[in-house]
C-alpha positions as a Markdown table, in Angstrom:
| # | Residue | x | y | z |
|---|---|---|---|---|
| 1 | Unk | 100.1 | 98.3 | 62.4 |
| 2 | Unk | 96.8 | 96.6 | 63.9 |
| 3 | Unk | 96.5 | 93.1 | 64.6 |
| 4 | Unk | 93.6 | 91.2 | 65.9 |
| 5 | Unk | 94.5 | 87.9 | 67.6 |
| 6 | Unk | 90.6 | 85.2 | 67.0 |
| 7 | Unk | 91.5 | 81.6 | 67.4 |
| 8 | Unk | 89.2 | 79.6 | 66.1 |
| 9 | Unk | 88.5 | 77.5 | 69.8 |
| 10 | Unk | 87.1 | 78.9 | 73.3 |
| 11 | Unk | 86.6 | 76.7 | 76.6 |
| 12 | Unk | 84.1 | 79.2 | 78.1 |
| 13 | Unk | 82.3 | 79.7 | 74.8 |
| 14 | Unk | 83.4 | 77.3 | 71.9 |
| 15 | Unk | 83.7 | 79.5 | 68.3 |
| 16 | Unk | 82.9 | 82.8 | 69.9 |
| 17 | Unk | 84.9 | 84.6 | 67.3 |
| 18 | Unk | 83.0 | 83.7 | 64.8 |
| 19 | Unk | 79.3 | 84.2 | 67.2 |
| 20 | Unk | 76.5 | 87.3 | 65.4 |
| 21 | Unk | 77.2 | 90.5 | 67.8 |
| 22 | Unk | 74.9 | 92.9 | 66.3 |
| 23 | Unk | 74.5 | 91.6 | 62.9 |
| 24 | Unk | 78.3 | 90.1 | 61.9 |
| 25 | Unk | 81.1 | 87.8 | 63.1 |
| 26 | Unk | 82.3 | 89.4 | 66.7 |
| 27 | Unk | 86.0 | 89.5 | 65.0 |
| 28 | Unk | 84.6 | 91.7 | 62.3 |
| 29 | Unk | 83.6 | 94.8 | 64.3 |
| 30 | Unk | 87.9 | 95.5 | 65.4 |
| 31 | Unk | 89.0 | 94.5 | 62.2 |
| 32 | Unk | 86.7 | 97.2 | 60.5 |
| 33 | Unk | 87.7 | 100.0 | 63.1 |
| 34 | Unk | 91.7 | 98.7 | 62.9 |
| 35 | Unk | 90.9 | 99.0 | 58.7 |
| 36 | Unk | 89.7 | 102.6 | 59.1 |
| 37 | Unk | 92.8 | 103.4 | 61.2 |
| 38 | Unk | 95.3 | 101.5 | 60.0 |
| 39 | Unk | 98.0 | 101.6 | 57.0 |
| 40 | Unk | 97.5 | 97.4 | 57.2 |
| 41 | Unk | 95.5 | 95.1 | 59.5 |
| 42 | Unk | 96.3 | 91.7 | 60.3 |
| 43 | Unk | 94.7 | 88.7 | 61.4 |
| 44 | Unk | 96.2 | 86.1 | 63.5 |
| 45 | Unk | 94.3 | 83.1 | 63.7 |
| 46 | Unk | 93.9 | 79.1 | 63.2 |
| 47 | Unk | 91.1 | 79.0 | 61.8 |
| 48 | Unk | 90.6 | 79.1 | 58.1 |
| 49 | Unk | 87.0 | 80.6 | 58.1 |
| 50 | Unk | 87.9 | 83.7 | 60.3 |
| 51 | Unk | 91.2 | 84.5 | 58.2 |
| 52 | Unk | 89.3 | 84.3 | 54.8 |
| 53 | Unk | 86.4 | 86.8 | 56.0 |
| 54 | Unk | 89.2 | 88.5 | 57.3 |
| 55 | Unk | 91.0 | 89.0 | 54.3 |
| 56 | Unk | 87.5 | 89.4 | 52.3 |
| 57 | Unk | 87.0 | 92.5 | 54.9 |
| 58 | Unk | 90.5 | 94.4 | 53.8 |
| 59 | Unk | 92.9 | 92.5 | 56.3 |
| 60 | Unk | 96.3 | 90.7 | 55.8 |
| 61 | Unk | 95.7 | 86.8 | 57.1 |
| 62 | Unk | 98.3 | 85.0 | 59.3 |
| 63 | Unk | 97.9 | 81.3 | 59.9 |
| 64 | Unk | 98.6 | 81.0 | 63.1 |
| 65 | Unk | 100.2 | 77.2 | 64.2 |
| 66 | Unk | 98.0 | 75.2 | 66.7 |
| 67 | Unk | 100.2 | 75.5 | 69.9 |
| 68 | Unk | 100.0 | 78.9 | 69.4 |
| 69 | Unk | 96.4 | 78.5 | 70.1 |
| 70 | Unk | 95.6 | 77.1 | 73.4 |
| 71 | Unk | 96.4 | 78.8 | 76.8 |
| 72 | Unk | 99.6 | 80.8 | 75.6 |
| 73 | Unk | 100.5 | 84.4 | 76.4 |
| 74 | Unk | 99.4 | 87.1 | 74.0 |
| 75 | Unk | 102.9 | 88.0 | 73.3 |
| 76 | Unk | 104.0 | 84.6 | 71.7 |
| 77 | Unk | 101.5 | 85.0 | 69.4 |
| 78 | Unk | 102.6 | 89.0 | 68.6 |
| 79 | Unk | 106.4 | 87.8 | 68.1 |
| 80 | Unk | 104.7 | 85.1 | 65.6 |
| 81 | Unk | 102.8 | 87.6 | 63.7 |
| 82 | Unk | 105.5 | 90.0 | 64.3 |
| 83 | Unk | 107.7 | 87.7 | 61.5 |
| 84 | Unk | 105.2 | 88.3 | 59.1 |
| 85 | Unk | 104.3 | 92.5 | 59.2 |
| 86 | Unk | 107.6 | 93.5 | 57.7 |
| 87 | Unk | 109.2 | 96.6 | 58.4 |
| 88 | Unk | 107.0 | 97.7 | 61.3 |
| 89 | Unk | 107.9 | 99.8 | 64.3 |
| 90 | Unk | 105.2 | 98.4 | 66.5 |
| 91 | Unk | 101.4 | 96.9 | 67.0 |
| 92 | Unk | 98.5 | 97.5 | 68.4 |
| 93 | Unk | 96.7 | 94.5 | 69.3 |
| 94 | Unk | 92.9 | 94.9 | 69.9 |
| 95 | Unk | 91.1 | 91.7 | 71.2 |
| 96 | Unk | 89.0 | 90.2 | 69.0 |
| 97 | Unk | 86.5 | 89.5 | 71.8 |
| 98 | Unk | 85.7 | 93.0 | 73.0 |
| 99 | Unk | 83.3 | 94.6 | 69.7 |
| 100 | Unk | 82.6 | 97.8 | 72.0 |
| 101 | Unk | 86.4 | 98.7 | 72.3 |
| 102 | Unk | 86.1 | 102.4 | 70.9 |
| 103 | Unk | 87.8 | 103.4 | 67.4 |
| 104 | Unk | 89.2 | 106.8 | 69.8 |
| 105 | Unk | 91.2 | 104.3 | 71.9 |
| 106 | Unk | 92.4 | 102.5 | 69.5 |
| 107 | Unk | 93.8 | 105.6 | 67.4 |
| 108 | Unk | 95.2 | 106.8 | 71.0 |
| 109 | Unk | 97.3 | 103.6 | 71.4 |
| 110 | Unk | 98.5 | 104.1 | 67.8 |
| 111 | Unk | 99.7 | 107.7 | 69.2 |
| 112 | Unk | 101.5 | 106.3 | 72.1 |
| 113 | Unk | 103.4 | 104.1 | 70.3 |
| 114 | Unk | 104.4 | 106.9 | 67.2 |
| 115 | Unk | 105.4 | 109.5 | 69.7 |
| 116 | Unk | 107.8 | 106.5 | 71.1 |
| 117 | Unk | 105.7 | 104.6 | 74.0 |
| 118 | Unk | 106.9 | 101.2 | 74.3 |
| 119 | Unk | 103.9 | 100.0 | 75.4 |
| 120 | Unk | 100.7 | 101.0 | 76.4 |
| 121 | Unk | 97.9 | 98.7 | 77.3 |
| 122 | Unk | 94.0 | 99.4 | 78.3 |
| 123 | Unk | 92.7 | 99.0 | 82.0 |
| 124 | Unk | 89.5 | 99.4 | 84.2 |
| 125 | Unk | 88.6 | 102.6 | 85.3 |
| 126 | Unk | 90.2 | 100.8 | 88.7 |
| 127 | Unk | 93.6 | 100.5 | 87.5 |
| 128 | Unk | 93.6 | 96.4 | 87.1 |
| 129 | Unk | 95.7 | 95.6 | 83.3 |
| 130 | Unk | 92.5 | 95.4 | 81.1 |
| 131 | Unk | 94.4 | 94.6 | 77.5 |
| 132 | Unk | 91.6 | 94.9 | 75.2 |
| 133 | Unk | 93.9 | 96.9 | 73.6 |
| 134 | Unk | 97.7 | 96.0 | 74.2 |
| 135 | Unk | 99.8 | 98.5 | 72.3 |
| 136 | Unk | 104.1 | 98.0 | 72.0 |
| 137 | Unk | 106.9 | 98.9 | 70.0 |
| 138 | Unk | 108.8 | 96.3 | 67.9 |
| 139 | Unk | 111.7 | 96.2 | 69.5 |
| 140 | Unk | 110.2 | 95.5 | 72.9 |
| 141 | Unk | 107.9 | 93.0 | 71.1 |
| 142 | Unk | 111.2 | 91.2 | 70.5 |
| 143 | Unk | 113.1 | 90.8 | 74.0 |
| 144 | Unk | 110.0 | 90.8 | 76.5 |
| 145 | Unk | 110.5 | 89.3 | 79.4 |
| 146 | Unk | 107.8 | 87.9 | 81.5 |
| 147 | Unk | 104.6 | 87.7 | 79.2 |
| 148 | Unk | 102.7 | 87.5 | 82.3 |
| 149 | Unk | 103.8 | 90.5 | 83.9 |
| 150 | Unk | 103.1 | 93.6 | 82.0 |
| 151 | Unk | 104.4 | 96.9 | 82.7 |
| 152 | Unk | 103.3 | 99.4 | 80.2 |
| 153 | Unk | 104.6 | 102.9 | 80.4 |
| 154 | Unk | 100.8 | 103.8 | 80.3 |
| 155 | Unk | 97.5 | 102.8 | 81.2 |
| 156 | Unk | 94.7 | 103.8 | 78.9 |
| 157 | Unk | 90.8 | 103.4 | 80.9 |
| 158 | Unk | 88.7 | 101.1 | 78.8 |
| 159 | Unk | 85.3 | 100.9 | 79.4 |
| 160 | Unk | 84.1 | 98.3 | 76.7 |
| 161 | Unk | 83.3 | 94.5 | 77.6 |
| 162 | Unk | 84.9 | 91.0 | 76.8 |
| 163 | Unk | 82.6 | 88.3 | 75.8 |
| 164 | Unk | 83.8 | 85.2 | 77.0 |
| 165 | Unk | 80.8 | 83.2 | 78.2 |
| 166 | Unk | 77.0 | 83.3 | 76.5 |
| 167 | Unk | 75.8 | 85.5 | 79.8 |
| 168 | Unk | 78.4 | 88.2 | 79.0 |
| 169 | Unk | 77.4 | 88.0 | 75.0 |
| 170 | Unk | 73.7 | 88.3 | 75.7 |
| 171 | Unk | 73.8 | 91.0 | 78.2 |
| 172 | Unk | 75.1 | 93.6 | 75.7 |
């Protein structure tokens, strides 16, 4: 299943989930590629706004508690959503903050994991863990270890940008 994580908070750039990125929320832009591609699409988020528009787009909304919200690892907040996608084998977990992320890679994490990857997670074209797209089976999901230490069984190169500060959103 896909799941977009878009609290409704930012530090570097406060609400950018809900900023205009070509003409709609920034959320909006995976959620419509993750609808196209996916059987179900979820939402995780805090903020009522961005899971209604969600759920207007085609998406399944999860309210997402508020100390799930500030500096936590991704993976708490997959193992919370994880309780509410029933009967699911895996995610795929596009960040909310990265519009360019390309529908191809998207559908090529989904293949990873139905082939039986574990877990498979973007990176620069150097190597470095990227996670614009963080791909892993269910049963991974469940007993990880160290959320911040990742070690997929694959590396997918990611060329798209995150927008976490007004320079990186205004120079796309």
């Amino acid at each position: 299943m896909g799941l977009i994580i878009a609290k409704g908070g930012s530090k570097r750039l406060p609400g950018k989930n809900r900023l205009d990125f070509r003409g709609k929320p920034m959320f909006l832009w995976n959620v419509e590629k993750c609808l196209k591609i996916f059987s179900r699409t979820f939402v995780s988020s805090d903020n009522d706004w961005i899971l209604s528009e969600a759920e207007n787009a085609g998406a399944i909304p999860i309210k997402r508690p508020a100390e799930l919200c500030g500096e936590t690892p991704n993976i708490t907040v997959y193992q919370h959503a994880l309780t509410f996608m029933n009967g699911v084998d895996g995610i795929v977990a596009v960040q909310a903050n990265s519009p360019t992320i390309k529908s191809k890679l998207i559908m090529e994490a989904k293949r990873f994991l139905e082939v039986g990857t574990q877990e498979v997670m973007t990176s620069h074209p150097n190597g470095d863990i990227y996670g614009s797209i963080w791909a892993i089976s269910s049963k991974k999901l469940k007993e990880y270890k160290d959320p911040y230490n990742p070690q997929p069984d694959f590396k997918i190169i990611d060329y798209s940008c995150d927008i976490h500060t007004l320079k990186d959103l205004e120079s796309l």
